[in-house]
N, C-alpha and C positions, 0 to 999 in steps of 0.2 A: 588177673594173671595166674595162669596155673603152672604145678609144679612141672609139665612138660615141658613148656616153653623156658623155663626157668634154669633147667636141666640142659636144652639144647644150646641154649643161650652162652651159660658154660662151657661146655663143651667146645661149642667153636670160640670162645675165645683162647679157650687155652690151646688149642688147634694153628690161630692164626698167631696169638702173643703171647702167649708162655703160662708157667703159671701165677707169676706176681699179678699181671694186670688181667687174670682172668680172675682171681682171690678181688679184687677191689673191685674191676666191671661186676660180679655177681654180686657181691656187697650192695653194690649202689641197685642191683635190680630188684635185689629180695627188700630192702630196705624207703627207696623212695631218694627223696633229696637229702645229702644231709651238709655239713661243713668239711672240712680238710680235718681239724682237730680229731675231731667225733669217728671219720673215717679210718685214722689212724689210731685211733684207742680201741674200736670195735675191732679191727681186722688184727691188731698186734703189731704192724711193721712201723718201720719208720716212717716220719715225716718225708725224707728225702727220696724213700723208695715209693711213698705214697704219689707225691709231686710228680716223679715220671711217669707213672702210670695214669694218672690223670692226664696229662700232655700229652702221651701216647693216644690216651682213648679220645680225648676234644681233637688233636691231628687228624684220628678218621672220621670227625663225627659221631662218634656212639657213643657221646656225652655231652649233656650241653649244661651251663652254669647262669647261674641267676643273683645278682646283686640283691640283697636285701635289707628293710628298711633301717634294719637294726646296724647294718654297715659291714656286715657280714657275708661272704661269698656263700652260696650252695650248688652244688653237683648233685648232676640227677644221669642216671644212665637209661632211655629208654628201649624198652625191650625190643618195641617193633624194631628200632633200628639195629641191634643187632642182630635180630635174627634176618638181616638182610644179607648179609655176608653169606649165606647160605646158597641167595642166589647171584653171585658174583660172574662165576663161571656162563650164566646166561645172558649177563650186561656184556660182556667181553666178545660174547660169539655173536651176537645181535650187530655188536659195531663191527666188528668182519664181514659179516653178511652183507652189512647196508654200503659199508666205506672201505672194503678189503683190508689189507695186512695193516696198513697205519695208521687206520681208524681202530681196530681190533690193540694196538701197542699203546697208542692216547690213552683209549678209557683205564688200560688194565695197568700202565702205569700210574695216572690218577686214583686209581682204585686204591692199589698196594701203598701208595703216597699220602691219601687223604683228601691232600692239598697240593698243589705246584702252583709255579708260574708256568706259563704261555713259552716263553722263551728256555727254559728249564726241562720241560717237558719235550720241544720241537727236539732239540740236541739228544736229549737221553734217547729218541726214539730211533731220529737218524744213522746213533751209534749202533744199536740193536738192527736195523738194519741192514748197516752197512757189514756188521758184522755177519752174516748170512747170505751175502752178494760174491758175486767171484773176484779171484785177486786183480785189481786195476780196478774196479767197479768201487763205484760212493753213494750213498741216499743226500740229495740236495736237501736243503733246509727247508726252500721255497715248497716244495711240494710236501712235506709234513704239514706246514704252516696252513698251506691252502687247504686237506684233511681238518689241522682244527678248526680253521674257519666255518667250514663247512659242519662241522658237528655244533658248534657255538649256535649259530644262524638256523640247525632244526630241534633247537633246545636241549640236545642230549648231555651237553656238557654246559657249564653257570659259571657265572664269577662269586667268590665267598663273601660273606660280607665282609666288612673292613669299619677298624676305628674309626672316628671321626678326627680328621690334624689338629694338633692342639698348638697352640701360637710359643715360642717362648718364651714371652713377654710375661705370661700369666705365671701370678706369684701362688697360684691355691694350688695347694700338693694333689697330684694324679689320684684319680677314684681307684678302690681295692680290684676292681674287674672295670677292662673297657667294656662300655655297651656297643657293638657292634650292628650293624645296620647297612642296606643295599640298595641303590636306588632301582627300581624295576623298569626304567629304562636302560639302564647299564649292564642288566644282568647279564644279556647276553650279546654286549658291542665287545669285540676284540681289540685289543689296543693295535694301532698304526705300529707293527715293529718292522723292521727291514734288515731281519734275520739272515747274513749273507756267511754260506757254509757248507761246509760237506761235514756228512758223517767220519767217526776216526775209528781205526782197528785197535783195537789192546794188543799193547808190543808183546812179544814173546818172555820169556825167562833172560833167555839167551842174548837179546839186543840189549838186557839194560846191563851197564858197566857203571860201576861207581851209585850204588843205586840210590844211597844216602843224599848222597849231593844232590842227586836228581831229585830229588824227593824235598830236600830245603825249599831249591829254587823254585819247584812247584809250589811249593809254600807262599815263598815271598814273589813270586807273582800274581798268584789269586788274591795275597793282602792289598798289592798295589793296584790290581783290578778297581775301574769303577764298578757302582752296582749296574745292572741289566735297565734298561730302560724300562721293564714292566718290573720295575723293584716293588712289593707290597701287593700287584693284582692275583692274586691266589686264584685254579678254579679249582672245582670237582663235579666229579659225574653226577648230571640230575637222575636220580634213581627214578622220581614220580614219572619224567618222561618215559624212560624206558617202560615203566610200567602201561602208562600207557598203552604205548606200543604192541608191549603184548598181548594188552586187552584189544585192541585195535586185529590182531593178527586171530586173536580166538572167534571174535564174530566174526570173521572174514570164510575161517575154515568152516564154522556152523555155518552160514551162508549157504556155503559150496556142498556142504554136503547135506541141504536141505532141497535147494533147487539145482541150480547148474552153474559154472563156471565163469558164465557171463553175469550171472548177479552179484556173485562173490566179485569179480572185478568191478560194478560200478561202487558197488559199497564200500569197496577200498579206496577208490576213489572220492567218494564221498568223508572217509573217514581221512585219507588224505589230506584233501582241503582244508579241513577240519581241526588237523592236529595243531597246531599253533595257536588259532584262534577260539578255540576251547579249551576250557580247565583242565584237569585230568580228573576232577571230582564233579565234573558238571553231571545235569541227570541228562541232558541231551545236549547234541551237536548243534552250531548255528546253523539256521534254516539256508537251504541252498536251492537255487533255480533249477527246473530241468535243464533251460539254454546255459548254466555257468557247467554243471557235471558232463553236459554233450562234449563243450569246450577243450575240457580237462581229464578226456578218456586219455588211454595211452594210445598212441599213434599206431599201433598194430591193431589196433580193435575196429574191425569195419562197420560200423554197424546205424544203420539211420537216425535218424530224430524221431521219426516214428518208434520204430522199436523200441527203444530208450524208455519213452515214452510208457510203453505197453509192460517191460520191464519195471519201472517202479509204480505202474497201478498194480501190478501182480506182487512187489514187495510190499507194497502199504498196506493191499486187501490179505495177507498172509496170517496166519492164525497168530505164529509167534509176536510180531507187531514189533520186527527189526526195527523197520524203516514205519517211519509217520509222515503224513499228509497235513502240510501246517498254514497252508495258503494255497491261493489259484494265481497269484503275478508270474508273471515271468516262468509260462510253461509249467507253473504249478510250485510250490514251496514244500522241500524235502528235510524231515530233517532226520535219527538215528536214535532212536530212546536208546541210550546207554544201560541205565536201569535193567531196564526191562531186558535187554541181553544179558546182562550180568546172572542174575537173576533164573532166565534160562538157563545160563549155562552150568549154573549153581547144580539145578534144577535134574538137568542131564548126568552132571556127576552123580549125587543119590541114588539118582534109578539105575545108574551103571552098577554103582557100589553093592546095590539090594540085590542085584541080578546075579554078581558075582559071589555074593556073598552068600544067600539062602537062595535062590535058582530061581526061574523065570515065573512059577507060579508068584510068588512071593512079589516077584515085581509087578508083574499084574494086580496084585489088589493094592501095592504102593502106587500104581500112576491112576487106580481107581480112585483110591481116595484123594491124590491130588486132584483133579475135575470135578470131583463131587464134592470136595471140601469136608461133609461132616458126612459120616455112614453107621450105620447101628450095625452088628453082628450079620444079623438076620439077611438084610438088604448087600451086604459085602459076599455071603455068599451067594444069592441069587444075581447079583450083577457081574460077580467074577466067574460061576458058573464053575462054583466046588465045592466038595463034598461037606457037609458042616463041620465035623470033626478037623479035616484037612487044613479048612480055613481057620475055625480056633488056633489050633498048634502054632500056624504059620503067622497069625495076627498076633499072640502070645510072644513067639520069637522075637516078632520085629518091635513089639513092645519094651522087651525085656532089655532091646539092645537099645533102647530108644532112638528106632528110627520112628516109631509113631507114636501118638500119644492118645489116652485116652480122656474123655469128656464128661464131668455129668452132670446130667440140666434134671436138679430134681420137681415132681409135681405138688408137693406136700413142702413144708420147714422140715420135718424131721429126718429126711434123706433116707428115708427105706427103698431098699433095694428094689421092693415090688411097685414101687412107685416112683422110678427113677432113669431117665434115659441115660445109656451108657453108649455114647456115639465117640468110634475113631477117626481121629483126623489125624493129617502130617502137618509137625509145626517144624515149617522148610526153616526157618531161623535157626532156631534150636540144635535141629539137626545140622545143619551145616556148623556150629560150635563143637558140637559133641566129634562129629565128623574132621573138624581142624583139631579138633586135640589129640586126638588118637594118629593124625599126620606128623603131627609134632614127634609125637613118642617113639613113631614109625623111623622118624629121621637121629634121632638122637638112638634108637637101638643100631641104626645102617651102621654110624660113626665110632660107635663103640667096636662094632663087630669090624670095620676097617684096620682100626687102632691094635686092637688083640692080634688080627692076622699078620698086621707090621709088626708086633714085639714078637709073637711068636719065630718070625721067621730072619730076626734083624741079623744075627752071626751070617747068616747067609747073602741076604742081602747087601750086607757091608763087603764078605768076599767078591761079590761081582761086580760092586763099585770100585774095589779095589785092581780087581782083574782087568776092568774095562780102562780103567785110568792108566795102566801099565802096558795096553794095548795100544791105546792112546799118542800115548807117548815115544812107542816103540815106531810107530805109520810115524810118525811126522819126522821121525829121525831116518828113515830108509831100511827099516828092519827087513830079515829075509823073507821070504815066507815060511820057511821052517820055524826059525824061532817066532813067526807068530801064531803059529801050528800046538807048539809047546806051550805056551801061554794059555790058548785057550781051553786047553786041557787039565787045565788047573781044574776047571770046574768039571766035576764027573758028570754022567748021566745021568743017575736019581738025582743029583739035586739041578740038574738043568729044570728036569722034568716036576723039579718041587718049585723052582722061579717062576717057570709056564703056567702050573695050577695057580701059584700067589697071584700074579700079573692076570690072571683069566677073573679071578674071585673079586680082585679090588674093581677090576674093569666092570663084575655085574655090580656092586656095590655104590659105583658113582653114579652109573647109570640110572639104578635104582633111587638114589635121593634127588636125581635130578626130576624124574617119572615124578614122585612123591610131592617135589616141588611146585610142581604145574597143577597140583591139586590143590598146593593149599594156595596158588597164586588166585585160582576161581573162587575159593572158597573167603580168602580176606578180602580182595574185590567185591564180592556180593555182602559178606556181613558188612563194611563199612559203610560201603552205596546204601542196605538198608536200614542202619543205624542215623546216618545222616538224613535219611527221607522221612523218619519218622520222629 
């Protein structure tokens, strides 16, 4: 774990949860597992401020605790997982894309939640929609339900694990931590609810009279309430799936802009089929038939059995080695080395980064020495067909930054120079490390530089919140148009013109760490894929 990651990590939690529970989540990340006590002595706070923050962090998942032998709880905060929060914004817009508005409201309230119920979740969403529908319009419950059904069923949402019942017959006192546990056929069955409902408006200021009273009785009817009939099934968003997904979506684009449009559509399809009944860690998809992927094109796609056909001999025979050849049944057996796309795509970033970075010569003797694997000085200039000097400086640079590395196989024990080959290779590992760290630092600089231009400009900011809310409220009561002429005048012209530059800067900013994120998404994808293959 390096101090980037360490720093960004930070950073967003005190971004999403203050600064108490970013003071104890960095605690636990710089530090490892430790107890409750230990936690509260190292950090200074109390026990009881300690306690929330821990419940706070085990509610999103970005801490998970461990019974030990000695009878003792430990907390452990790990990194990866918080540095997932980073990409939240792209789980949210993923389930929009796939499921429109109610799919997009599921995940990002589970998200901001942690944890809900099924039944807790349908109602919060429906409210939020209904709240955005025109007056006399409602979001029925039935059709939220059928959305989370339907995300349950392609894995993108789970149920959490759950205690095990304990009888209460049993005289032995409760263990200090439940162990909590999930059966993997359950994970993703929806409980039978028969949710009957409409979404509800938030009353106005003005409708509530007596508000107190209203507020008891509110009270003492939710105490009298039974609990929901999915009392205790918790879910949240499967991140690994999404991940998936977008690794599914990046070979699809390489595909498409390797060959043509119809190959990038069978592959999809292929990785389609695929997505459920493969891991998200597997090195390859289950082998598939050319007769099951004919079956399983999408209905607009006209296109023969033959062709198909000719289609994935021309993927299998491809240099890159997307698609593999795993049997001759059934039309032939197809399956997707994951790997090996990862990998590629690793692969593609670097020589984009080199290119950008020290200019196209530069790249050329970087995707030299990827083919050739080892290259001495001499041979890297005769094969990239540059000047010696030129190619020094520029081998030199890419040295220095370590995107390549140097080798030496000496002839002699005593390692004399004049007896010693000094061959450059690219070690793709390595660099993709160096390369995710420097992504890291990239995002945690974006974040700071967001934050500075919100403090910088908050007097201002707060006046147009303030302005707008007064706007607000003036539209809903029937104000003139003059006096809402007056109002908005409040705010002059420089500093209109200083809210449009704010508003333009944070806009490149977000944008910027989401860019940012999609590199390090290829980039933890390939190290982990090669980490686990070897």
């Amino acid at each position: 774990m390096t101090q980037a990651e360490i720093k960004l990590c930070s950073l967003l939690l005190q971004e999403h949860f203050g600064e108490i529970v970013e003071k104890i989540g960095t605690h636990l990340i710089k530090t490892g597992s430790q107890p409750l006590r230990v936690i509260a002595n190292d950090t200074g706070m109390s026990l009881d401020q300690v306690k929330k923050a821990l419940c706070v962090l085990i509610q999103h998942n970005l801490v998970t605790y461990q019974l030990q032998k000695r009878g003792f709880v430990e907390y452990e905060a790990p990194c990866s997982r918080v540095l997932r929060i980073l990409r939240y914004p792209r789980y949210i817009y993923t389930a929009k894309t796939l499921y429109s508005d109610m799919g997009e409201l599921i995940v990002e309230e589970l998200l901001l939640n942690g944890k809900m119920t099924m039944s807790a979740v349908v109602r919060k969403v429906a409210d939020r929609l209904t709240e955005t529908m025109e007056d006399g319009k409602t979001m029925d419950y039935g059709e939220v339900s059928n959305t989370f059904v339907r995300l349950a069923d392609t894995h993108f949402i789970q149920r959490c694990p759950m205690a095990p019942e304990t009888t209460e017959t049993s005289d032995a006192p409760p263990p200090p931590a439940p162990t909590l546990a999930v059966n993997e056929k359950d994970m993703y069955v929806v409980p039978n609810l028969n949710l009957i409902g409409k979404g509800k408006r938030r009353r106005s200021f003005d409708d509530e009279d007596n508000g107190e009273h209203k507020a008891k009785r509110q009270k003492q009817d939710a105490d009298s309430k039974e609990p929901p009939p999915d009392d205790g099934i918790y879910w949240q968003a499967n991140i690994d799936r999404f991940h998936q997904h977008f690794r599914d979506q990046a070979i699809v684009s390489a595909v498409a802009n390797r060959m043509d449009q119809t190959s990038s559509e069978i592959v999809r399809t292929m990785l389609r089929m695929s997505e459920i009944t493969t891991s998200s860690n597997a090195p390859y998809t289950q082998p598939l038939s050319s007769n099951e992927i004919f079956r399983s094109l999408p209905t607009g796609y006209n296109i023969v059995k033959q062709i198909l056909d000719q289609y994935l001999t021309l993927l299998a025979d491809d240099p890159l080695e997307f698609v593999g050849k795993s049997g001759d049944s059934g039309g032939g057996m197809y399956v997707i080395n994951l790997h090996k796309a990862l990998a590629t795509l690793a692969t593609a970033t670097l020589e984009s980064i080199v290119q950008e970075r020290f200019g196209s010569r530069c790249a050329r003797i970087f995707r030299l020495l990827l083919r050739k694997k080892h290259l001495e000085q001499k041979q890297v200039e005769d094969f990239a067909m540059i000047p010696a000097k030129e190619a020094k400086d520029m081998l030199y640079k890419m040295l220095s930054e370590n995107f390549v590395s140097l080798q030496e196989i000496p002839k002699t024990p005593d390692h004399a120079p004049s007896r010693t080959f000094y061959l450059y290779t690219v070690n793709t590992l390595s660099s993709a490390r160096m390369l995710l760290h420097r992504c890291y630092k990239s995002v945690a600089n974006l974040i700071e530089r967001r934050q500075y231009e919100t403090k910088e400009n908050k007097r201002l900011l707060e006046k147009s919140q303030r302005v707008e809310a007064i706007l607000a409220s003036m539209q809903a009561t029937g104000a003139e148009e003059v006096q809402l002429q007056e109002i908005e005048e409040m705010i002059t012209a420089p500093e209109r013109q200083q809210l449009e530059n704010l508003k333009r800067n944070v806009n490149k900013i977000d944008a910027s760490e989401n860019q940012v994120d999609e590199t390090i998404f290829v980039l933890e994808s390939y190290i982990e894929s090669t980490v686990k293959k070897l």
